[in-house]
C-alpha positions as CSV (number, residue, x, y, z in Angstrom):
1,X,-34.8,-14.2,2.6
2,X,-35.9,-13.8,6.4
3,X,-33.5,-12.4,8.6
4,X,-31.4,-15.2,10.6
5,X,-32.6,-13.7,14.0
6,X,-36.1,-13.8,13.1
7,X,-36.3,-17.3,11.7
8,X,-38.0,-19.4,13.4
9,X,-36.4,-22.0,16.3
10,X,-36.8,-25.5,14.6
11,X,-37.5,-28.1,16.9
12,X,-35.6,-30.8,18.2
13,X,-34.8,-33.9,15.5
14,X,-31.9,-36.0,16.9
15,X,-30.9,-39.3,16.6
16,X,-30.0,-41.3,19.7
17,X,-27.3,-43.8,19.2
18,X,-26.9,-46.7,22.2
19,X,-26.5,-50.3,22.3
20,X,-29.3,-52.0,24.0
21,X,-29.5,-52.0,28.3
22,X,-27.8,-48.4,27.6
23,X,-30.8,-46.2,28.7
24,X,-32.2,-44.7,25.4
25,X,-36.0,-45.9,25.8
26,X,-35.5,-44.3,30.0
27,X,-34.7,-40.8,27.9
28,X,-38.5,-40.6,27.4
29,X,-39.5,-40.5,31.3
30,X,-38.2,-37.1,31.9
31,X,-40.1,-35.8,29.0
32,X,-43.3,-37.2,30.3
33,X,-42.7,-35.1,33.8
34,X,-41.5,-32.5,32.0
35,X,-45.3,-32.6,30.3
36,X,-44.3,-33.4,27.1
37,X,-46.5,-35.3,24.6
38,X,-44.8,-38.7,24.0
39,X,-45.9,-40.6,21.3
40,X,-43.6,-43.7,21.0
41,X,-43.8,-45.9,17.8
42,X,-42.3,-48.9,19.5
43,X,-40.9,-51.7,17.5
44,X,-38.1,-52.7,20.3
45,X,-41.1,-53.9,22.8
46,X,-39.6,-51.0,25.4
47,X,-42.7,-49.9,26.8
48,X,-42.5,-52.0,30.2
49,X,-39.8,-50.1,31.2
50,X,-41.6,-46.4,30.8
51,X,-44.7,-48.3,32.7
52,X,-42.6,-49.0,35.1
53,X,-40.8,-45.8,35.5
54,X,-44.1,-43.4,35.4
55,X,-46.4,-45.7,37.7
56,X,-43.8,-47.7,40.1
57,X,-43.7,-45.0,42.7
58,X,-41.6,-46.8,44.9
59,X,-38.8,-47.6,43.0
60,X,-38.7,-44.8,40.8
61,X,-38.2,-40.7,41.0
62,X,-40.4,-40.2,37.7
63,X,-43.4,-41.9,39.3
64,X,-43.3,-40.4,42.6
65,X,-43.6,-36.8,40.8
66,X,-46.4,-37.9,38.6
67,X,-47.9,-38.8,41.7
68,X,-47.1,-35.8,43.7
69,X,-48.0,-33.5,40.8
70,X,-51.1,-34.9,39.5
71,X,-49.2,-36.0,36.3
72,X,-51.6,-38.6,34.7
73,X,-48.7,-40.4,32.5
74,X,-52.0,-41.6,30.1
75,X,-52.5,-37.8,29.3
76,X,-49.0,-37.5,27.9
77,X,-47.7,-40.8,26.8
78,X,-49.4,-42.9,23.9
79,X,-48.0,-46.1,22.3
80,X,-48.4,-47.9,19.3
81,X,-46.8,-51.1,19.4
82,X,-45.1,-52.3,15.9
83,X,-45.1,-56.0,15.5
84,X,-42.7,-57.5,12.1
85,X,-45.2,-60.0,12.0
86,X,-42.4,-62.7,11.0
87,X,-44.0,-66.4,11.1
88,X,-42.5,-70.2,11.1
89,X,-43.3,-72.3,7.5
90,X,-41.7,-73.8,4.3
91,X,-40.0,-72.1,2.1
92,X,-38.6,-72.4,-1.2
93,X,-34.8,-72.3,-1.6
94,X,-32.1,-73.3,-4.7
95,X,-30.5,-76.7,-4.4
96,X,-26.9,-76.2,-4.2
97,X,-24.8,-77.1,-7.0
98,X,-28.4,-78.3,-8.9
99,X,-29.5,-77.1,-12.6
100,X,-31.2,-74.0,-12.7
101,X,-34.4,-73.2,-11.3
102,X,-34.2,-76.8,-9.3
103,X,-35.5,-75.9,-5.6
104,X,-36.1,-77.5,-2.4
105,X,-38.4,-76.7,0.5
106,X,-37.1,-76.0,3.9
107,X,-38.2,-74.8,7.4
108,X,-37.2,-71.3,8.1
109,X,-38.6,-68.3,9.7
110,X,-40.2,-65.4,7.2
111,X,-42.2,-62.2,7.0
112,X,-45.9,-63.2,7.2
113,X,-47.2,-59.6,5.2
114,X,-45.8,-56.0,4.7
115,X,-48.5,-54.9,7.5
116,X,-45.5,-53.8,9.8
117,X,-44.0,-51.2,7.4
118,X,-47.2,-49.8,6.2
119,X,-48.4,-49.3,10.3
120,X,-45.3,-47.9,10.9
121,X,-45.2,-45.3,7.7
122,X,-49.3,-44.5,8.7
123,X,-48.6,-43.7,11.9
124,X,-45.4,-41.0,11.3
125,X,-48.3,-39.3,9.1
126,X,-51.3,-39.2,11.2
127,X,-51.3,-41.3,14.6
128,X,-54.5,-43.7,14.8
129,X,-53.8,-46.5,17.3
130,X,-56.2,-48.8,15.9
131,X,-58.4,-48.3,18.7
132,X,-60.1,-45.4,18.3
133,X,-57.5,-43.0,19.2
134,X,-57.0,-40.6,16.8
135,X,-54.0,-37.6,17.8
136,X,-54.1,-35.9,14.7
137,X,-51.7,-35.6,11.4
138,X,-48.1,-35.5,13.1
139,X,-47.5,-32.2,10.8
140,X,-50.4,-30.5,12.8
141,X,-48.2,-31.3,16.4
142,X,-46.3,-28.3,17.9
143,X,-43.1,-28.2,20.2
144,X,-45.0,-30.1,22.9
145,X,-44.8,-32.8,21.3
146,X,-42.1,-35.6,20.8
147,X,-42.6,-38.4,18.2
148,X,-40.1,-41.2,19.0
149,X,-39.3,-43.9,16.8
150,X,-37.5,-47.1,19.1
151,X,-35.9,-48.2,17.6
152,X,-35.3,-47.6,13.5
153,X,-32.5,-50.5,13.9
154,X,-35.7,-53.0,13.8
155,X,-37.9,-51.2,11.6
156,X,-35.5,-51.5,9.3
157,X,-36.1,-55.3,8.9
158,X,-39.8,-54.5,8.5
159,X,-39.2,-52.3,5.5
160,X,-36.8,-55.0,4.1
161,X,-39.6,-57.3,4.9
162,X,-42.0,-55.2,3.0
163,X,-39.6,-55.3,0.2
164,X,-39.1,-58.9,0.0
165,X,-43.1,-59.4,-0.3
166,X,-43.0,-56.6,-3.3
167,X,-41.0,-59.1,-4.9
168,X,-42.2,-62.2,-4.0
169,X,-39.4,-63.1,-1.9
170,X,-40.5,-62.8,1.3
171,X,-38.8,-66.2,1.9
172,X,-35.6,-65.4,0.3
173,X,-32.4,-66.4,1.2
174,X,-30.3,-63.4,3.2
175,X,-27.4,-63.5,0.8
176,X,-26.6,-63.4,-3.0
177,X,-28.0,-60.6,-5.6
178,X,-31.4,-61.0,-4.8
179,X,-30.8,-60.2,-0.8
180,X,-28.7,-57.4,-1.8
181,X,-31.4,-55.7,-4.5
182,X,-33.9,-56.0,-1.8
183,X,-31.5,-54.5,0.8
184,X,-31.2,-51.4,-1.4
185,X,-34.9,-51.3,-1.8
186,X,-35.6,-51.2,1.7
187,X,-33.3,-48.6,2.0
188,X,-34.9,-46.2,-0.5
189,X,-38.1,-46.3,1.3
190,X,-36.1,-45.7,5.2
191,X,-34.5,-43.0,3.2
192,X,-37.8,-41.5,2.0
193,X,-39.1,-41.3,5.7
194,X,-36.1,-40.1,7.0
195,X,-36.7,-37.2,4.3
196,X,-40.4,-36.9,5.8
197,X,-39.1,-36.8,9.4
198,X,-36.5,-34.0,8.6
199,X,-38.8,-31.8,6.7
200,X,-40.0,-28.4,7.7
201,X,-43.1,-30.0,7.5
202,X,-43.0,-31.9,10.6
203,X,-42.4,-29.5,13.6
204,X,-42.6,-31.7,16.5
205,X,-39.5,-32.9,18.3
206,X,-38.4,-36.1,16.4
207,X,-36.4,-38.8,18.4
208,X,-34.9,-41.7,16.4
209,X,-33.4,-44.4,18.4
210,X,-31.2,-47.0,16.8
211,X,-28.5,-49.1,17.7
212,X,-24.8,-49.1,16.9
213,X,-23.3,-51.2,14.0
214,X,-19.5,-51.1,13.9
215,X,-17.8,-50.1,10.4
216,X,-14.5,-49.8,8.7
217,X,-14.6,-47.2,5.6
218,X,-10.5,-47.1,5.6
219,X,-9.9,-49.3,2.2
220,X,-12.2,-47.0,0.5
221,X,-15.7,-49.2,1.1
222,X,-17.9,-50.5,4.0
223,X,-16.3,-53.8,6.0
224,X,-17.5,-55.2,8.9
225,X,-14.4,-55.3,11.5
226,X,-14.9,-59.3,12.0
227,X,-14.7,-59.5,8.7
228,X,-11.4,-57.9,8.1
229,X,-9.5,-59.7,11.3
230,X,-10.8,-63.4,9.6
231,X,-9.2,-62.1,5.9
232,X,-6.0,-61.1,7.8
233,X,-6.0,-60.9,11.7
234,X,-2.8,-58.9,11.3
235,X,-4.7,-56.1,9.4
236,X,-5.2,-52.8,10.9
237,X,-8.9,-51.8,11.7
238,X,-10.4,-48.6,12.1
239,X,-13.7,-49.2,13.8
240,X,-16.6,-46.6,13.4
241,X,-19.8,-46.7,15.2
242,X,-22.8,-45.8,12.7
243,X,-26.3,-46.4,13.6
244,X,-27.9,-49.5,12.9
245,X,-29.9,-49.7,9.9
246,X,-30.3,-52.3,7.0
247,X,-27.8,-52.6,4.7
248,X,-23.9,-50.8,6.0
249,X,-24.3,-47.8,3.1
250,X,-27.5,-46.1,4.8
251,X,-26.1,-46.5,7.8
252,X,-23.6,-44.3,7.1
253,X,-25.7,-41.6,5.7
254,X,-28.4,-41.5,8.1
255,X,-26.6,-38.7,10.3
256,X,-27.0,-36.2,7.3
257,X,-30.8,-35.9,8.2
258,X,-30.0,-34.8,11.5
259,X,-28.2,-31.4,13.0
260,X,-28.1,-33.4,16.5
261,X,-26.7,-36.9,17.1
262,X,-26.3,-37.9,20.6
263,X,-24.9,-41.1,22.2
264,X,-26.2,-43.3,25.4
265,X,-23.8,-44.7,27.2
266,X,-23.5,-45.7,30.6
267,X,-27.2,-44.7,31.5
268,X,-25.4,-41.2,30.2
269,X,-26.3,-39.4,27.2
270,X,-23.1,-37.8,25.9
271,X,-22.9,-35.1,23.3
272,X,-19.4,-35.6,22.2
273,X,-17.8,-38.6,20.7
274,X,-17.4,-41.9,22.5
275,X,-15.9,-45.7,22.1
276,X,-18.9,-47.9,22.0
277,X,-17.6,-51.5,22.0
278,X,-14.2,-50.6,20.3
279,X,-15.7,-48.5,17.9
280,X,-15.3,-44.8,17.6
281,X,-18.9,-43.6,17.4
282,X,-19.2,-39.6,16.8
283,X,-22.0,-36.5,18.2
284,X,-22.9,-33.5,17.1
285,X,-25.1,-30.7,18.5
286,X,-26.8,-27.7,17.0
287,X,-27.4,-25.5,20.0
288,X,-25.0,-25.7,23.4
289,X,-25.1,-28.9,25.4
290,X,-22.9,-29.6,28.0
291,X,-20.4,-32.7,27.3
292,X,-23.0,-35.4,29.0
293,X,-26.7,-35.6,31.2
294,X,-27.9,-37.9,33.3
295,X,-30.5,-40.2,31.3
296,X,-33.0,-40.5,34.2
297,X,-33.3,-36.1,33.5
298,X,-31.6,-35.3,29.9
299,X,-34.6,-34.5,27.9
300,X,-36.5,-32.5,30.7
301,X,-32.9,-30.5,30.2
302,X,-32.3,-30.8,26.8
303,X,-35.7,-30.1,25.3
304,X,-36.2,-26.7,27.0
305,X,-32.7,-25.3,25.8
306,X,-34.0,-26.2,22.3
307,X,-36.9,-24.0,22.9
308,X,-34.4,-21.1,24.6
309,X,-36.0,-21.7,27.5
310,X,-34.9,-22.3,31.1
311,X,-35.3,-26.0,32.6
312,X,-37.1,-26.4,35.9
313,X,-34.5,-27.0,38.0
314,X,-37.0,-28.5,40.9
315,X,-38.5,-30.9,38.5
316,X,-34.5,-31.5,37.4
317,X,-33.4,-31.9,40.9
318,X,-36.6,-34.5,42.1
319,X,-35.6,-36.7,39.3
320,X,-32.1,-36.9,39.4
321,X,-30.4,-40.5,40.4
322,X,-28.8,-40.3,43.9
323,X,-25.4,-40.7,42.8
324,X,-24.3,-36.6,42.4
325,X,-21.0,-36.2,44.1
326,X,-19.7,-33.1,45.1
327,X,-16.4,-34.4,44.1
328,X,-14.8,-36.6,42.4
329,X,-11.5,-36.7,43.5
330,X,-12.8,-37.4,46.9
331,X,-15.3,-40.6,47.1
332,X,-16.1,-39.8,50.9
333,X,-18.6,-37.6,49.2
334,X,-20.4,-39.5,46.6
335,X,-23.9,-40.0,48.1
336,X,-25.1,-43.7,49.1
337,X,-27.9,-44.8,46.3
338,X,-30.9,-46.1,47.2
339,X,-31.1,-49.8,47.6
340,X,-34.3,-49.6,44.9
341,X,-32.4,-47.8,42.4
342,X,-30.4,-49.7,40.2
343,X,-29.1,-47.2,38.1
344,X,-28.3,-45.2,40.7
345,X,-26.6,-47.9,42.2
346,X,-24.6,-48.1,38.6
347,X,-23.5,-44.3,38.7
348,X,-22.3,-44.9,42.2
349,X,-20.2,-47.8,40.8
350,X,-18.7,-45.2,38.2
351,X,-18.4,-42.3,40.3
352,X,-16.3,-44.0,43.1
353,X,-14.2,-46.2,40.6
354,X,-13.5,-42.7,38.4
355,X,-12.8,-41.3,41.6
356,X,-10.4,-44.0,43.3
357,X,-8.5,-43.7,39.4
358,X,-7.9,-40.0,40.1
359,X,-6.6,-40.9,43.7
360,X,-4.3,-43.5,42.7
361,X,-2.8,-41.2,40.0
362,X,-2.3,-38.5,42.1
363,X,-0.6,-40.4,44.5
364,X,1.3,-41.7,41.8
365,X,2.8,-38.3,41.1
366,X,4.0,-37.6,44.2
């Protein structure tokens, strides 16, 4: 066995917990500036927002030092957009309280093919766009790279779509035995990519955004809060935030494929545990973080600490929202934000109400 000082510094695989409108798709920005090789499997539609943020000079830090450093955002971001493919038809459904196998049709929305899943396990393997554009088999990437998967909350339904088709289901009802044998098949193949992501193998830096499902595991199995409070509203509940998936059980085992878990909040990303939406929703870090970064700069921090190397602080500095105070406890020095900022214009909100709380409590104590 190799020495623990001369093993090799793994790259970055973390998952990135937020609900949506948190900032978890603006992560990617910095990385870009930071000339990092973004390749974004997009199945959340997110990509406006990067276009917006790397060419939108005027309104955005990120594109004004593209600009002013001849950072072509083509050369370091490529996206491959993931559609479910769902489609509008008749379907076939039981008639309730009828003799077995009596059906009736209906009008419902259902999975038109498996394509979704099958583009979206090609492309973790060896990226082809469909247009030409070939980048190589992901295992071949280095440390410049980042392979970002936004978010796995909705690929999730496309693997439980793919699963529905495998058993000619695809326009099944979302309930019963059936739903639930199709739930657990879809999540043996997420598990079987998460498995892929993690290896060795893959030496890239992995991203995998999801959402936040809420989950109380206090009776000894999986309940949704809601459904706990309408079985007895006088009950106890002990929400837990776990990320999104398909199915409550691989939700809460998706963190065990990754040494970092970090959470967006606030157009923040924290490293230690937060409440998201009443639910206690827990981080973990495998190198030394501080407790939270600003989302507009995190992973133009973050990555290079991975590495052991030392940020650029001018590139940190350039993109950093207007809203840094040189203290809290005294608003007259949190910095106006620009008018064309809006989350700028949010962390100015937070500073000065954190900083009129710490005021008021003072005063309180005197």
């Amino acid at each position: 066995m190799a020495a623990i000082t001369q093993m090799e510094v793994p790259s970055l695989k973390a998952l990135v917990l937020g609900e949506s409108g948190e900032g978890k798709t603006t992560l990617l920005a910095s990385a870009v500036c930071a000339k990092y090789k973004v390749r974004l499997e997009d199945v959340d539609g997110g990509y406006p927002l990067l276009l917006s943020m790397l060419t939108d000079a005027d309104n955005y830090p990120h594109a004004r030092y593209c600009r002013d450093h001849g950072i072509n955002p083509d050369d370091y971001l490529d996206v491959i957009p993931i559609d479910l493919g769902v489609k509008f038809g008749m379907r076939e459904v039981p008639v309730p309280g009828g003799k077995p196998g009596q059906i009736k049709f209906e009008e419902a929305w259902y999975p038109n093919d498996s394509s979704a899943w099958s583009k979206a396990s090609n492309i973790v393997v060896e990226w082809k766009d469909g247009t030409g554009t070939n980048l190589g088999k992901v295992e071949t990437w280095g440390t410049d790279t980042i392979l970002c998967i936004d978010s796995w909350s909705k690929l999730s339904r496309g693997a439980f779509y793919r699963t529905q088709i495998i058993n000619n289901r695809a326009a099944g009802q979302e309930s019963g035995n059936m739903w639930r044998q199709d739930v657990g098949g879809a999540q043996t193949v997420l598990g079987q990519m998460l498995e892929w992501l993690y290896s060795p193998r893959v030496k890239c830096h992995v991203l995998v955004m999801t959402h936040i499902s809420s989950s109380d595991d206090s009776r000894g199995f999986l309940q949704a809060p809601g459904q706990i409070a309408f079985s007895n509203p006088n009950a106890l509940v002990n929400a837990k935030g776990y990320p999104m998936a398909i199915g409550r059980a691989m939700s809460k085992t998706m963190g065990t494929f990754f040494n970092d878990q970090y959470i967006v909040q606030d157009h923040r990303l924290w490293t230690t545990r937060r409440t998201v939406a009443g639910a206690s929703v827990n981080a973990k870090t495998s190198f030394a973080l501080r407790d939270q970064y600003d989302t507009y700069t995190a992973l133009a921090e973050i990555l290079p600490l991975r590495e052991r190397k030392k940020p650029d602080q001018a590139l940190i500095s350039a993109l950093k929202s207007t809203t840094q105070t040189a203290s809290l406890g005294d608003p007259t020095q949190v910095q106006a934000p620009s008018a064309n900022d809006p989350i700028a214009a949010l962390n100015a909100r937070m500073a000065l109400s954190a900083a009129s709380k710490e005021a008021s409590s003072k005063e309180a104590k005197m």
